[in-house]
C-alpha positions in Angstrom: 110.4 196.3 175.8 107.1 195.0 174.2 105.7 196.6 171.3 102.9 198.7 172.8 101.9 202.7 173.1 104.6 204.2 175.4 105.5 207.0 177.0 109.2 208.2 177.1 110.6 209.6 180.3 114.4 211.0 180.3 114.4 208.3 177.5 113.0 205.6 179.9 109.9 204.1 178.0 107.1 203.5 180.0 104.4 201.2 179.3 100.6 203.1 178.6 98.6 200.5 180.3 96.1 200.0 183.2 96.9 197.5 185.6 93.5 195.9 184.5 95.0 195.5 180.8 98.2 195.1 181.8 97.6 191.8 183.6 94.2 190.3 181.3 95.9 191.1 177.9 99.3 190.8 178.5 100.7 189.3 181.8 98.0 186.7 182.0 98.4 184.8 178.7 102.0 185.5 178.8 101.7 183.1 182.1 99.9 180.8 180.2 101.8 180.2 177.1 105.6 179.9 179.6 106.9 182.7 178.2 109.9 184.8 180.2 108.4 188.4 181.5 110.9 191.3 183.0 108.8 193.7 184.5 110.3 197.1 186.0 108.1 199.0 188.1 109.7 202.5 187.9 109.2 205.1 190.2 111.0 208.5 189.7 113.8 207.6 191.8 114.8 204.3 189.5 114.3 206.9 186.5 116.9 209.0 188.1 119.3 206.1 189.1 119.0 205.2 185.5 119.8 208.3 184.3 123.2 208.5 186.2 124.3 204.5 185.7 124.1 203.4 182.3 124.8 199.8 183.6 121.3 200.1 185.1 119.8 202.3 182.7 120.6 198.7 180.7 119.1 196.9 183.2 116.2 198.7 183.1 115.5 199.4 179.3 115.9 195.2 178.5 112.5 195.0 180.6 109.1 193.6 178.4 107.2 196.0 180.9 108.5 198.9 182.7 105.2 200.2 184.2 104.3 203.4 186.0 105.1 202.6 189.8 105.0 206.1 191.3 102.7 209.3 190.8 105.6 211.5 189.8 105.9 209.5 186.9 101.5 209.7 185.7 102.2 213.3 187.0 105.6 214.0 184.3 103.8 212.0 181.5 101.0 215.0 181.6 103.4 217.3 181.4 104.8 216.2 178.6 101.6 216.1 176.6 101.3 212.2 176.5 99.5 211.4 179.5 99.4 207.7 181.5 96.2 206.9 182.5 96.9 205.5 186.3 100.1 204.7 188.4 100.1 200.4 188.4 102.4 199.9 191.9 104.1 196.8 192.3 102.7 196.2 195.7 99.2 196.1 194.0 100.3 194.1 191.1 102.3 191.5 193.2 99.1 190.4 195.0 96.9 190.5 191.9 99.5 188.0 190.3 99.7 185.9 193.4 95.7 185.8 193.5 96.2 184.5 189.8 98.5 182.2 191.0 96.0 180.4 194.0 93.4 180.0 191.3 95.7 178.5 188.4 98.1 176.5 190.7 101.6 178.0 189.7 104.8 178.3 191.9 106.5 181.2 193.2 109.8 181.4 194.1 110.2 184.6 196.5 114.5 186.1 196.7 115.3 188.6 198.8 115.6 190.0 202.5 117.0 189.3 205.0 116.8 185.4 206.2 114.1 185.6 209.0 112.1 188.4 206.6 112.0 186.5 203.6 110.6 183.2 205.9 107.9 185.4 207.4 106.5 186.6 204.5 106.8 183.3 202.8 104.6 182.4 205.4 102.3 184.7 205.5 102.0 184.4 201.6 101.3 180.4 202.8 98.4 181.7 205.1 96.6 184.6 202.6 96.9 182.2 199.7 96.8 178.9 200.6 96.3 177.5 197.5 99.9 178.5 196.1 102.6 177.1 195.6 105.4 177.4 196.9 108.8 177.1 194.4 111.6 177.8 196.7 112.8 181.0 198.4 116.2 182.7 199.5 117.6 185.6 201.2 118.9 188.4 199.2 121.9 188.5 201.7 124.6 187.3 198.8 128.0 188.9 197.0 127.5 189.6 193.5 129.9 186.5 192.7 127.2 184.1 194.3 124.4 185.6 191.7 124.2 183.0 189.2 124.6 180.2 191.4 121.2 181.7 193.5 119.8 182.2 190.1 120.3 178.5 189.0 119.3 177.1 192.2 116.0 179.5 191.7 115.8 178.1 187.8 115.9 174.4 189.2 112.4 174.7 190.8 111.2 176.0 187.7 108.4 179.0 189.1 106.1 180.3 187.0 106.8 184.1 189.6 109.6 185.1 190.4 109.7 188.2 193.0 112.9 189.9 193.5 113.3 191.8 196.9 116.0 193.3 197.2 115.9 197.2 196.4 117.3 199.3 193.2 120.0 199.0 191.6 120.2 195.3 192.8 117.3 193.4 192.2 116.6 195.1 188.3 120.5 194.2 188.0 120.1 190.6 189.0 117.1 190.0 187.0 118.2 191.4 183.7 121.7 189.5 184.0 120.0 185.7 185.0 116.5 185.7 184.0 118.1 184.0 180.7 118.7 180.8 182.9 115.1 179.7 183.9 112.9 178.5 181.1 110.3 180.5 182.2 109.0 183.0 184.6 107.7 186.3 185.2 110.2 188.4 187.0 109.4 191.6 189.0 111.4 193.5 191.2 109.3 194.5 194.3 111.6 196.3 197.0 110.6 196.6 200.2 107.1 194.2 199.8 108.8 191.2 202.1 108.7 193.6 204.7 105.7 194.5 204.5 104.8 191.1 204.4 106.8 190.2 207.2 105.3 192.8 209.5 108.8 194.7 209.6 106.8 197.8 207.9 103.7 198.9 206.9 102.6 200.5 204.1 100.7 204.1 203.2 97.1 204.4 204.6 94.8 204.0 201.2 94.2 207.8 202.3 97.5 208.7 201.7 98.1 206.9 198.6 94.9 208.2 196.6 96.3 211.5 197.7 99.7 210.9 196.4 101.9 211.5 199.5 102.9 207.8 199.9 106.0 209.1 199.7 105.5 211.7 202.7 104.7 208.6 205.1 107.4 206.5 204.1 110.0 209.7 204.9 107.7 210.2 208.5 108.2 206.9 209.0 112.1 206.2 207.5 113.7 210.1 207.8 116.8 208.1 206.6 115.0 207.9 202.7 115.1 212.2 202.6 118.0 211.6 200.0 115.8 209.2 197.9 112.9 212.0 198.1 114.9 214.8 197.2 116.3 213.0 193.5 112.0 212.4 193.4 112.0 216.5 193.3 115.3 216.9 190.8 113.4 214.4 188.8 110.3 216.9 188.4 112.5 219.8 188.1 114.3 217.6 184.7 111.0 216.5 183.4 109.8 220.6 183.7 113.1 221.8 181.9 112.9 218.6 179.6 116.3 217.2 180.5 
């Protein structure tokens, strides 16, 4: 975890930064000077999953940046009296850094999805940022035995972004085992984002999100993710009773 102001949740520290500041004073130069970059975006679920898997928890905690990817989590920070200023998604974040990447000509290497997926939103990364380039891609389809072989092959093409779809525990997992095999890198996990890419779904109406119920229309649209929203409640119930 890098050395700035933080915010601990059920001892998960989060990162007090904008996504402005986040990316000019620390991503950005980090880029720059080649230096390896874990960043977490946590929501409340992950904070939960950490809480119950120690292996994770791990996982998680080993990250430079574990930002505030979820209004549950600016929402708990107020109520514990050291308040986050604004929830920086991932989605957001990956298409700033990808913007960055156009304009300073650095690779991306995109793992994760299935097959066809992943290849459709490689493309349409292709056609919104032409510019970009592209490092190498693969699905996220693999046995945990095959991880460091995937990882190598990833390392070999040497990206400057590396974007990890394939869901929590998984994708933090992989990236905190094998990020110490490419020479550089920044490293985000980013969930579902290929398939939103892809077309395969689409996310929260801006409406929705500035009125924090992104998570509403992802359980209208997916009823299967009413598990996922109810640990979301349980966490706000823990961060109430401070445990």
């Amino acid at each position: 975890m890098s050395n700035q102001e933080i915010v601990e949740i059920m001892d998960i520290p989060f990162n007090k930064l904008t996504q402005k500041e986040l990316l000019q004073q620390h991503l950005y130069p980090r880029i720059n000077s080649g230096e390896r970059t874990y960043i977490v975006t946590a929501n409340p679920e992950i904070v939960m999953q950490a809480r119950e898997d120690a292996t994770y928890k791990q996982s998680v905690k080993s990250a430079d940046y574990i930002i505030p990817d979820g209004a549950g989590v600016v929402i708990a920070s107020k109520i514990l009296g050291n308040p986050i200023e604004e929830r920086v998604t991932g989605f957001d974040l990956m298409f700033k850094l990808l913007s960055y990447a156009e304009k300073h000509n650095l690779s991306c290497y995109f793992l994760g999805a299935k097959q066809e997926v992943n290849d459709r939103a490689v493309n349409r990364v292709r056609s919104q940022y032409p510019g970009i380039r592209i490092a190498g891609s693969h699905h996220g389809y693999f046995n945990k035995d095959k991880d460091a072989s995937v990882a190598e092959e990833a390392a070999a093409s040497k990206p400057d972004l590396i974007f990890v779809a394939m869901g929590f525990p998984r994708q933090e997992n992989f990236i905190a085992a094998n990020q110490h095999l490419f020479e550089k890198g920044v490293f985000m996990g980013v969930g579902g984002v290929f398939d939103i890419l892809a077309g395969e779904m689409k996310r929260a109406p801006r409406a929705w999100i500035k009125l924090n119920l992104e998570w509403l229309y992802r359980l209208i649209k997916q009823p299967f993710r009413w598990k996922r929203i109810l640990k979301a409640f349980e966490f706000m119930f823990r961060v109430l009773i401070r445990k």
